[in-house]
C-alpha positions as MATLAB code, in Angstrom:
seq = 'XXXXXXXXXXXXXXXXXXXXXXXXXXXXXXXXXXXXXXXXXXXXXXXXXXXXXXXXXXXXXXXXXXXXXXXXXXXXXXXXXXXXXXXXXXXXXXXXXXXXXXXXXXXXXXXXXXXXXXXXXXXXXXXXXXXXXXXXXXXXXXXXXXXXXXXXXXXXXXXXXXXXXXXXXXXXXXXXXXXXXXXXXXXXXXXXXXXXXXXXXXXXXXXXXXXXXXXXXXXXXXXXXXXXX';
ca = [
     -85.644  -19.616   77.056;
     -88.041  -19.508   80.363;
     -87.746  -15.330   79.673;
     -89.260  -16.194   76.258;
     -91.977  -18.551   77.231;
     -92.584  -15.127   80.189;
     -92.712  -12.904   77.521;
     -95.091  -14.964   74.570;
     -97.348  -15.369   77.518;
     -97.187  -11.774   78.591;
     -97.699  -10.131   75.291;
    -100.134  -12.644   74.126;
    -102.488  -13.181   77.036;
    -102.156  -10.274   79.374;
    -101.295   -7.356   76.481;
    -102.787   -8.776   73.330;
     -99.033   -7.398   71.986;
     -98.006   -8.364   69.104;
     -94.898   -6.669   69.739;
     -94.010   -8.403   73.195;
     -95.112  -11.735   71.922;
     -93.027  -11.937   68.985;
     -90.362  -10.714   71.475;
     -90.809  -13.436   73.479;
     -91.043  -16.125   70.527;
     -87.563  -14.469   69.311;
     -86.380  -15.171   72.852;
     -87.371  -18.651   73.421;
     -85.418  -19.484   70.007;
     -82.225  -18.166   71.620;
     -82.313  -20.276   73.824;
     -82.608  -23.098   71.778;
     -79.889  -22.094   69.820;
     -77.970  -21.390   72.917;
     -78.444  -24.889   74.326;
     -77.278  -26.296   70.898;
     -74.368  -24.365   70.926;
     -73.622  -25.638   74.685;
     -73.639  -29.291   72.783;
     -77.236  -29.857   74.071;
     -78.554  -31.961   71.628;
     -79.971  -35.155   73.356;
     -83.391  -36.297   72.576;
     -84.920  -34.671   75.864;
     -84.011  -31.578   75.604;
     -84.875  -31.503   71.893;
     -88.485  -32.242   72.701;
     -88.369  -29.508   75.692;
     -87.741  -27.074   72.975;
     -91.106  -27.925   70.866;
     -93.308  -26.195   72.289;
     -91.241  -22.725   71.664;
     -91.244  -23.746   67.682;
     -95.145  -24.606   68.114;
     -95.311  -21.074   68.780;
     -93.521  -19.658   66.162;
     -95.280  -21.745   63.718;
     -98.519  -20.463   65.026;
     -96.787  -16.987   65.012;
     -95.933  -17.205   61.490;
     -99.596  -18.732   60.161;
    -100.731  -15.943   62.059;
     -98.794  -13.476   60.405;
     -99.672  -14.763   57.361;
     -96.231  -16.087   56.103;
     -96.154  -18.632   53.347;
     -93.373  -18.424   51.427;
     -89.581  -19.857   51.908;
     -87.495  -17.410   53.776;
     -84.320  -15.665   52.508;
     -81.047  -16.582   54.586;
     -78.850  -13.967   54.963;
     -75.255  -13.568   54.754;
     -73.934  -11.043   58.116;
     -72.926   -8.131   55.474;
     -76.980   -7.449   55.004;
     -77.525   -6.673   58.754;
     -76.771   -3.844   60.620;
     -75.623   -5.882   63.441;
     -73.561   -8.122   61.495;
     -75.244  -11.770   61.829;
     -76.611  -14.145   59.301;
     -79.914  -14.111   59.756;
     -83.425  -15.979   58.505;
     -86.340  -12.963   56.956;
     -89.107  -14.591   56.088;
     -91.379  -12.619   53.950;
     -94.955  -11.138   55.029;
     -95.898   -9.803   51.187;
     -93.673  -10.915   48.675;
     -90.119  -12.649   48.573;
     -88.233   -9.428   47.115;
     -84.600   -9.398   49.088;
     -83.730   -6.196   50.736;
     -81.946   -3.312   49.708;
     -80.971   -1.856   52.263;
     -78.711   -2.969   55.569;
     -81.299   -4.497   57.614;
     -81.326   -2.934   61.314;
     -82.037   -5.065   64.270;
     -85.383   -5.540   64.809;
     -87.884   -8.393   64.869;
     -90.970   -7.350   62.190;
     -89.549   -4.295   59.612;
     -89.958   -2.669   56.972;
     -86.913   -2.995   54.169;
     -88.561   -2.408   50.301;
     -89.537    0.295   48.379;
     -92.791   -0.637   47.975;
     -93.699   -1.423   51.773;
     -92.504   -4.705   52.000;
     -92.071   -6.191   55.271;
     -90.722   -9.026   57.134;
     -89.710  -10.912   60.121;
     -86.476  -11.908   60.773;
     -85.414  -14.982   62.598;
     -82.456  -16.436   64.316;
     -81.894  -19.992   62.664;
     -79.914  -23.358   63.707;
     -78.175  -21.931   60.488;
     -77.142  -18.420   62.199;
     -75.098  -20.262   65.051;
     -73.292  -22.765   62.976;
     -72.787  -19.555   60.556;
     -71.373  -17.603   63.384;
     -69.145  -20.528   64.954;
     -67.667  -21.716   61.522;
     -66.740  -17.828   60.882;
     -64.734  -17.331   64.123;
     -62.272  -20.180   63.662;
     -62.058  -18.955   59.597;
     -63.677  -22.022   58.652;
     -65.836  -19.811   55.856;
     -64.290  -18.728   52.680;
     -65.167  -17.746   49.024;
     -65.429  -21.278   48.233;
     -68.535  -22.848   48.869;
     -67.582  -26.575   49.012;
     -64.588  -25.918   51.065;
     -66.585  -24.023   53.397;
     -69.034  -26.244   53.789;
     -66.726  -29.557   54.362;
     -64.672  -27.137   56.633;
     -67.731  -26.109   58.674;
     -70.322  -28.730   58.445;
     -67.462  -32.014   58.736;
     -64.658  -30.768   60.347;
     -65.753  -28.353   62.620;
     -69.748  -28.785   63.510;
     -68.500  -32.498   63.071;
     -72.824  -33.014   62.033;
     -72.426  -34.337   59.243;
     -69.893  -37.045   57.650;
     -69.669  -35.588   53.930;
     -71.090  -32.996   52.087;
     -71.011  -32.905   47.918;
     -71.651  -29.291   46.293;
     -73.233  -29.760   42.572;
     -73.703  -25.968   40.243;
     -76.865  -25.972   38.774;
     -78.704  -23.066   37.213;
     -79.325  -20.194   39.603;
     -77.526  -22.126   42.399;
     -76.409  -25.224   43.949;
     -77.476  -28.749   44.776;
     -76.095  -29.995   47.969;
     -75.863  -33.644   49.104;
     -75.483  -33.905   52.659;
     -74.349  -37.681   53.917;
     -74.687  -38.547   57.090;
     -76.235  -35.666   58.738;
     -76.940  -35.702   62.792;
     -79.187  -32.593   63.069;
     -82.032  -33.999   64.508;
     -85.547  -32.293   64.123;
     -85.966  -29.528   65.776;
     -89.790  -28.707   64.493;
     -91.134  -31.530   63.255;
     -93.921  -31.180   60.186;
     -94.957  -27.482   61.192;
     -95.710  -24.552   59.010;
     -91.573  -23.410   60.335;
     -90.073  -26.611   58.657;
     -92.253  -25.472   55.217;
     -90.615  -21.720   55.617;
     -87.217  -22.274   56.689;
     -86.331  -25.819   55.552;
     -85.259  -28.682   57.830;
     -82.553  -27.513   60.365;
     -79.807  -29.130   58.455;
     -81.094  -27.280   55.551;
     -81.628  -24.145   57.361;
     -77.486  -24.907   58.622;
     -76.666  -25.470   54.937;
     -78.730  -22.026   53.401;
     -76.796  -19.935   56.218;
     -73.079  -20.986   55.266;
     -73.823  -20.899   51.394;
     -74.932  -17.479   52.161;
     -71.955  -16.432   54.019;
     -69.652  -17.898   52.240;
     -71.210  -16.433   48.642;
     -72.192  -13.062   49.979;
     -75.449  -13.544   48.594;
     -79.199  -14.145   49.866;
     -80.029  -17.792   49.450;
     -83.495  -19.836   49.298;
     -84.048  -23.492   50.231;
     -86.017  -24.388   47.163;
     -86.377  -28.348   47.970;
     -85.197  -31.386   49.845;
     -85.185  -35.028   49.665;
     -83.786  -37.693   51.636;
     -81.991  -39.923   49.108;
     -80.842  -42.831   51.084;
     -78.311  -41.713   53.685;
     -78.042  -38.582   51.406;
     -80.468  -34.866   52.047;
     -79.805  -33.645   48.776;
     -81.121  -29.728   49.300;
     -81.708  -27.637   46.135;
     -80.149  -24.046   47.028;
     -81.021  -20.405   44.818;
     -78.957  -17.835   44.831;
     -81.019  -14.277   44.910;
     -79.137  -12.008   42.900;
     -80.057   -8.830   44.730;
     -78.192   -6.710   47.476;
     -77.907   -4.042   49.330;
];
C-alpha cells in the first residue's frame, strides 16, 4: 500500500501521469484488500486505509464516472479474477475477454472503462478455492458469506425480475469508504462482496441497483446483465 501512495504521488505531482497515478491508486487498493485478507479489519487500520479510497473517489469524479459498475465473474478476464469495471461512457458489458489492464478499451463503439479490484474480488477468490461457489446462488452465498467469510450471520436470496433481492442479516463489513462518490459506483463493501459472488456463481455480469438497511437486514437489489463475451 506505501508503493501505491509512492506511485499516486509520483504520477500525479511529479509526472502529471495519468497512467502512473491510476497505477498507484490500483496499488494502494491491494493493499487494502491484502490487509483484509490477513484478517485486518480493526477500526484503526480501517481508517489508515481512507485516504487511498479518497483518492480513488477523486480519481473516478475525475474521470468522469457516474454510473454503477459491472462486477465481473473471473471467466470475462483474461487473467481469470472477478473484477469491478466501472464505466467511463456508457454501462454496455463487454464482449470480449477483458485483458489486464487498468483504463481499456472493450466495445465496439469505443467504449471504455476502468477496472477495479473490489472487497468483492477477494472474498470471490477465497470462497472459490475451498469450492465454496457453485451454480446455486443461495448456496453459494450462505457457503461463502456465513460459513466461510463467517461476515455475516444469514443471508436470504429472493428472484425478482431481471435478478435477485438479497437480505443480508447481520453483516460485519465495516465501511471501508464512507459517503464518497466510490460507495455511489460500487455499492457498500458488503454489497460490492455480495455483486462479486452472485457474479461468479451465475456466470453473468451483475449491477448493484439499490440498498437499504432494513433493521438488522441490508436488503441489496442485484441485476443480472444478460450480455457476454
Amino acid at each position: 500500500m506505501i508503493l501505491g501512495i509512492g506511485l499516486s504521488a509520483i504520477g500525479y505531482l511529479v509526472l502529471e501521469s495519468t497512467p502512473i497515478l491510476v497505477l498507484g491508486i490500483s496499488v494502494m487498493i491491494m493493499g487494502v484488500i491484502a490487509a483484509w485478507g490477513e484478517g485486518s479489519l480493526e477500526r484503526t487500520q480501517l481508517e489508515l486505509s481512507k485516504p487511498g479510497w479518497d483518492n480513488v473517489s477523486m480519481l473516478l469524479e475525475s474521470l468522469g464516472a457516474a454510473g454503477r459498475a459491472m462486477y465481473l465473474p473471473s471467466n470475462y478476464t483474461e487473467f481469470k479474477a472477478p473484477v469491478a469495471l466501472v464505466p467511463l461512457v456508457k454501462p454496455t458489458p463487454p464482449e470480449i475477454r477483458l485483458p489486464r489492464g487498468f483504463t481499456i478499451r472493450y466495445g465496439r463503439e469505443g467504449e471504455t472503462g476502468l477496472i477495479l479490484h473490489t472487497p468483492g474480488t477477494i472474498a470471490a477468490i477465497k470462497c472459490s478455492s475451498v469450492g465454496a461457489l457453485g451454480s446455486d446462488l443461495g448456496a453459494s452465498l450462505t457457503n461463502c458469506v456465513v460459513n466461510h467469510l463467517a461476515i455475516a450471520r444469514g443471508i436470504m436470496v429472493t428472484p425478482t425480475e431481471g435478478g435477485y433481492t438479497i437480505a443480508v442479516r447481520g453483516s460485519r463489513v465495516n465501511e471501508l469508504y464512507g459517503k464518497t462518490l466510490v460507495k455511489s459506483i460500487l455499492g457498500s463493501p458488503t454489497a460490492s462482496i455480495i455483486a462479486s459472488i452472485a457474479a461468479e456463481a451465475l456466470g453473468s455480469p451483475i449491477m448493484v441497483d439499490s440498498e437499504e438497511l432494513r433493521g438488522n437486514d441490508l436488503v441489496i437489489r442485484l441485476r443480472v446483465l444478460a450480455h457476454g463475451p
